[in-house]
N, C-alpha and C positions, 0 to 999 in steps of 0.2 A: 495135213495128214491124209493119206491115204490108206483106203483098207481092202482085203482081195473080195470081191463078191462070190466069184471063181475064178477058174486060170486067165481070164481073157476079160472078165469084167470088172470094175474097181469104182470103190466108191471113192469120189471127189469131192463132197459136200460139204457146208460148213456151220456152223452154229452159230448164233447171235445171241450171246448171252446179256445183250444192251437194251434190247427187246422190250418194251414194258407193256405194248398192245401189239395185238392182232391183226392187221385191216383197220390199224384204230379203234380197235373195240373190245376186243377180246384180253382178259388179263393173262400174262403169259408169265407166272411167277418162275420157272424154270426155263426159261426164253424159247429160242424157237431152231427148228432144222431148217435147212435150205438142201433138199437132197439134191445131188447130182450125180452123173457115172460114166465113165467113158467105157468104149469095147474096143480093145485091141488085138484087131486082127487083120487081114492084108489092107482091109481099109481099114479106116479110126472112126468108130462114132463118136460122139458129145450128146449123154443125153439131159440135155437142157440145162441153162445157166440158170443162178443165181438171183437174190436178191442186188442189187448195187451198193448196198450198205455193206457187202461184205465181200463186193467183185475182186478185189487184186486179192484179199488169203484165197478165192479161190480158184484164178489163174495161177497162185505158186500151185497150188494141188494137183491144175492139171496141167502143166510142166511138169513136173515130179513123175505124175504119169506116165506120163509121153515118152519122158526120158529122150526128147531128142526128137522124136518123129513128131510130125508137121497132122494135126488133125482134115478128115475129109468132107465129113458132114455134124452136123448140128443137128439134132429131132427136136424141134421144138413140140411138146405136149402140150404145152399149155401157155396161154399169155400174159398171165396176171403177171405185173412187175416184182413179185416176188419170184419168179422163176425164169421171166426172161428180161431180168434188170440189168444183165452185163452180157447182153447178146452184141452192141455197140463195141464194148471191149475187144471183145473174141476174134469178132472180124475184122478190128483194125488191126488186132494183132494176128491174125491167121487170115490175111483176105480172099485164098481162093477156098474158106471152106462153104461147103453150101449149105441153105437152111432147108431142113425137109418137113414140112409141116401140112397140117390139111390147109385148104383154098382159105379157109377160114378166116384161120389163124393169119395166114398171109397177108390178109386185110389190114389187121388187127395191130399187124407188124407195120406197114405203113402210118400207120396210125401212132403209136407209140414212138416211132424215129421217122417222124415225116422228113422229107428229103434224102435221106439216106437212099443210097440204091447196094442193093444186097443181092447175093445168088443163090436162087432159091426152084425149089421142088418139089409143087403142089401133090400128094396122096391122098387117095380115098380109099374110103373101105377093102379091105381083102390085099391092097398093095403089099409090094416085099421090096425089100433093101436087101441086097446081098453084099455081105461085107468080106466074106472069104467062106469059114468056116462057119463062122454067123449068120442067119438069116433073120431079117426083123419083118415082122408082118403086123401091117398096122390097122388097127382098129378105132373109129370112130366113135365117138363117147358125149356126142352132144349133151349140154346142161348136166354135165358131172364135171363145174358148177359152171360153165358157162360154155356158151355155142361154138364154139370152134377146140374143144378138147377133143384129143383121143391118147388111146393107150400105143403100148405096142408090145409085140412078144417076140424073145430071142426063141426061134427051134430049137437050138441046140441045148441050150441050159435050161430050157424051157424058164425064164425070168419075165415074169410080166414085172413093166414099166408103167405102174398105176395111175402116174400125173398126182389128182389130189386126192384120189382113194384110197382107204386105206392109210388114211396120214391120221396126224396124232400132233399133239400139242406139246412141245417139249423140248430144251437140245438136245441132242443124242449122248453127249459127252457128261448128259446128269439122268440121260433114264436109258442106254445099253444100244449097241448099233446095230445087234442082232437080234433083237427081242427081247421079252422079259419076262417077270411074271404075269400070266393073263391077266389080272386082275388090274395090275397093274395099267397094263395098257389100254385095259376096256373104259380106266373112269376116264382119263383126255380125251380116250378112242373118240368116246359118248359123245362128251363135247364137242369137239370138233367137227365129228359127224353132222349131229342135230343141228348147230351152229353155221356150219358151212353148207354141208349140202343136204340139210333135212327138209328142205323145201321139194326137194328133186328125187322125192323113191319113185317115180316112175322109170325114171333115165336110167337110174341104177340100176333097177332090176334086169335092162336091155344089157346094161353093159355085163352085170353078171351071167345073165343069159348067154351071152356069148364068147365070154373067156371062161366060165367053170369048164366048159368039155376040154377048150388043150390043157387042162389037167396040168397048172403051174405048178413048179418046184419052190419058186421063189417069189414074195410078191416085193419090188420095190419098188416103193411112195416118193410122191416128192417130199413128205414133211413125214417126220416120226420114223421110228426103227424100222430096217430088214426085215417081213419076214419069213422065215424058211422052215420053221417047225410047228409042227399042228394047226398047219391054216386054215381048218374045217372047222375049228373053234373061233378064226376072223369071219371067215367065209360068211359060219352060222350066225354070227350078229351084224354081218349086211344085209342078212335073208332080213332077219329080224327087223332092225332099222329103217329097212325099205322098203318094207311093207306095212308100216305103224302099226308093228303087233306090240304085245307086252313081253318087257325082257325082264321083270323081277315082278313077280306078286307083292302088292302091297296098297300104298295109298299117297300121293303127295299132297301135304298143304302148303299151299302159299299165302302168304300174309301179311298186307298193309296196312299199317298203323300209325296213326297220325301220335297221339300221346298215349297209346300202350293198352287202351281201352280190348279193340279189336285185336292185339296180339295174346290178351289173356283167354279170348275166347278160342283162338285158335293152339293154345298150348293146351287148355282142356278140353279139345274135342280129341288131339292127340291123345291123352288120356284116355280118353274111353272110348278110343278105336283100338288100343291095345287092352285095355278090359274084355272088349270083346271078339279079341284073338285075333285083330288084323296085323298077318303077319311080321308086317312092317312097315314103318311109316315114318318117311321122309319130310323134314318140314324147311323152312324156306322165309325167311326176311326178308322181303322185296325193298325196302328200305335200306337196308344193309348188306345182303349177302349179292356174291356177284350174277348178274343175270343172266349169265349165260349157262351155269349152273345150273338157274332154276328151271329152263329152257329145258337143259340135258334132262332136271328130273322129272317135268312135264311129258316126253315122250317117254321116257323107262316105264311109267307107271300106265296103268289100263284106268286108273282112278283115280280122282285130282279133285281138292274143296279149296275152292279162292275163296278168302274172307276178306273182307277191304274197307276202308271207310268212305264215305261221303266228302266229296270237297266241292265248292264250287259248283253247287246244284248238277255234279257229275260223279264223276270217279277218281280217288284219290291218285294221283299222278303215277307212282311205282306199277301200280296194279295195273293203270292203264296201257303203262308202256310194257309191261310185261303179255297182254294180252294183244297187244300189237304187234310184237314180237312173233306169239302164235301163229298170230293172224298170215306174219310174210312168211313163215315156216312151214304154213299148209297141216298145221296138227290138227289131228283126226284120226278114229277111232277109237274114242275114250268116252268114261262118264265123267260128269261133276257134278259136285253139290255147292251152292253158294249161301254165302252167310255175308250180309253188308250193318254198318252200323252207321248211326246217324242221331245227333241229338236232337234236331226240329223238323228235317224234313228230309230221311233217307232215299238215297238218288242211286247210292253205289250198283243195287241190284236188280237194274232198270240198265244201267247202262251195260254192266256184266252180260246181262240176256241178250241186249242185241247183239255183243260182239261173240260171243259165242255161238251163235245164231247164223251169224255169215259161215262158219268154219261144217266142214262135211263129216257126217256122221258122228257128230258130239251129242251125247243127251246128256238133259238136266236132271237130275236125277232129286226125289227129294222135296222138299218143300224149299223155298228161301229162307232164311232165319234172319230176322231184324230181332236188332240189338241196339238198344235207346241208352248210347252213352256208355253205359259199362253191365258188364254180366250181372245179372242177377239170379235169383233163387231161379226164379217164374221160368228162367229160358230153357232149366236143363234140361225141361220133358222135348224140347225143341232139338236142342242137341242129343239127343240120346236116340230120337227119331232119325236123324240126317245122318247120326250112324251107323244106322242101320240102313238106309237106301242106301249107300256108298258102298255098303260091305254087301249087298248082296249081287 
């Protein structure tokens, strides 16, 4: 299936609704997009192929397209094999077209089809493609999420070509090709973001830096919907995102429990962080719930209490890989308070500090609260303090 982007641009892309991870990681309960788009105009662009799980639907798409005309160039954006997993395809079936990519990427391309020889068209920054009536002008986007990314922008329709910005977790054909409810879009947005490329607000903010002045009409992503109406409300949570501010007042807990001791501690401290009027507060089974989630809720909030048990004369295992997660994500900017429990000899809140410790501008906020096997009376003057350092 194809759809018009505008007179001359058209979406190609396809959906994998067979999906069940991400990069192997990520649960994709609504599977996943593969964006792509051709321009048809005196030349043909292709911008960027596909996963190869889903290469021929989407060589019928762009046949369909084409309608008959013979493509010219390829932009490749990006080289993760989700996007250029049926470049092989294309050019067997189209072999004088050329691939236009940064020097980079061209590497990368070697790399990925060694022995292959292909025809190709190194760009750097400020380059232009004249395609007729189209002009693409390309921009460089290093680590938005890997070193040989960039965008590109049509003049004419003014359509930036995001790569993986601006993408979103989902198939299009179960959450709308053209946008949707904001809210809607912002919880995968979230995910995605923080998950993929929340290690990298620095990168981002260059690349917003430099594509907010041509003032897009239309932003299209490799992964997640179109979009083209009220993008200063996407815009506004890139600012956000990529610069680890706070996008919801509130509070998240996260919480590992080995037999349920430390999860009772951490459902009444919830309690009475909403007694004492905190807005909102998000909580988190790191045992159960999925972690990329906790990830997404770990950045949304300005304020975050991990409570976790002892194992192992260490850190109970969830907790730990969740702080190691942090740890590759570069999060910072926030408080925490930490609460560990331990029946002979608690470790958890010893190993919590050091890793918290490595990450930039996190403060502990609070006392530590040890907790000897299960809550008792004696603790709540402890909890009732640690919610009040968090809330202030």
């Amino acid at each position: 299936m194809t759809k018009n982007i505008s007179a001359d641009i058209r979406f190609i892309g396809v959906d994998d609704l067979d999906l069940d991870l991400f990069e192997s990681q990520y649960a994709v309960p609504e599977g996943m997009a593969y964006n792509s788009y051709v321009i048809l105009d005196d030349h043909v662009a292709v911008m960027d192929t596909v996963d190869a799980r889903k290469g021929e639907e989407w060589l019928q798409n762009l046949e369909e397209a084409l309608a008959g005309r013979t493509p010219d160039y390829l932009v490749v954006h990006h080289m993760e094999p989700d996007h250029s997993g049926s470049i092989l395809e294309l050019t067997k079936r189209y072999p004088e077209v050329q691939i236009v990519a940064s020097a980079k990427a061209l590497v990368f391309l070697s790399q990925f089809f060694d022995g292959e020889t292909f025809n190709t068209l190194a760009v750097k920054e400020g380059d232009t493609l004249e395609l007729g009536s189209h002009t693409l002008r390309f921009i460089m986007a290093p680590m938005v999420h890997w070193p040989e990314v960039m965008v590109s922008f049509d003049e004419k329709d003014k359509v930036l070509f995001a790569a993986d910005a601006f993408g979103k977790f989902g198939a299009l054909s179960r959450c709308g090709y053209f946008g949707e409810e904001e809210d809607d879009w912002a919880c995968e947005g979230r995910r995605y973001y923080f998950n993929i490329c929340g290690k990298y607000g620095a990168p981002v903010q260059v690349l917003l830096k430099k594509v907010l002045p041509l003032q897009p009409a239309v932003i299209a992503p490799l992964h997640g919907p179109i979009l083209r109406e009220n993008l200063g409300y996407y815009i506004d949570l890139y600012q956000t995102w990529s610069t680890y501010g706070v996008e919801t007042e509130g509070v998240f807990i996260a919480c590992a429990s080995i037999h349920g001791g430390t999860l009772a501690v951490a459902e009444h401290l919830k309690e009475i962080l909403l007694k004492k009027g905190c807005p909102k507060v998000a909580f988190a089974d790191l045992s159960r719930d999925d972690m990329g989630e906790a990830v997404e809720d770990a950045f949304r909030y300005g304020r975050m209490v991990l409570a976790a048990a002892s194992y192992d004369g260490g850190l109970f295992t969830p907790a730990y890989n969740f702080l190691h997660l942090l740890q590759a994500k570069s999060w910072q900017k926030k408080k925490v308070a930490l609460i560990e429990n331990g029946t002979w000899a608690p470790t958890a809140g010893k190993v919590m500090k050091e890793m918290f410790g490595t990450l930039k501008d996190v403060e502990i906020v609070g006392d530590l609260v040890t907790i000897r096997s299960r809550m008792k009376d004696s603790d709540e003057a402890a909890l009732e303090a640690l919610a009040d350092a968090i809330l202030q």
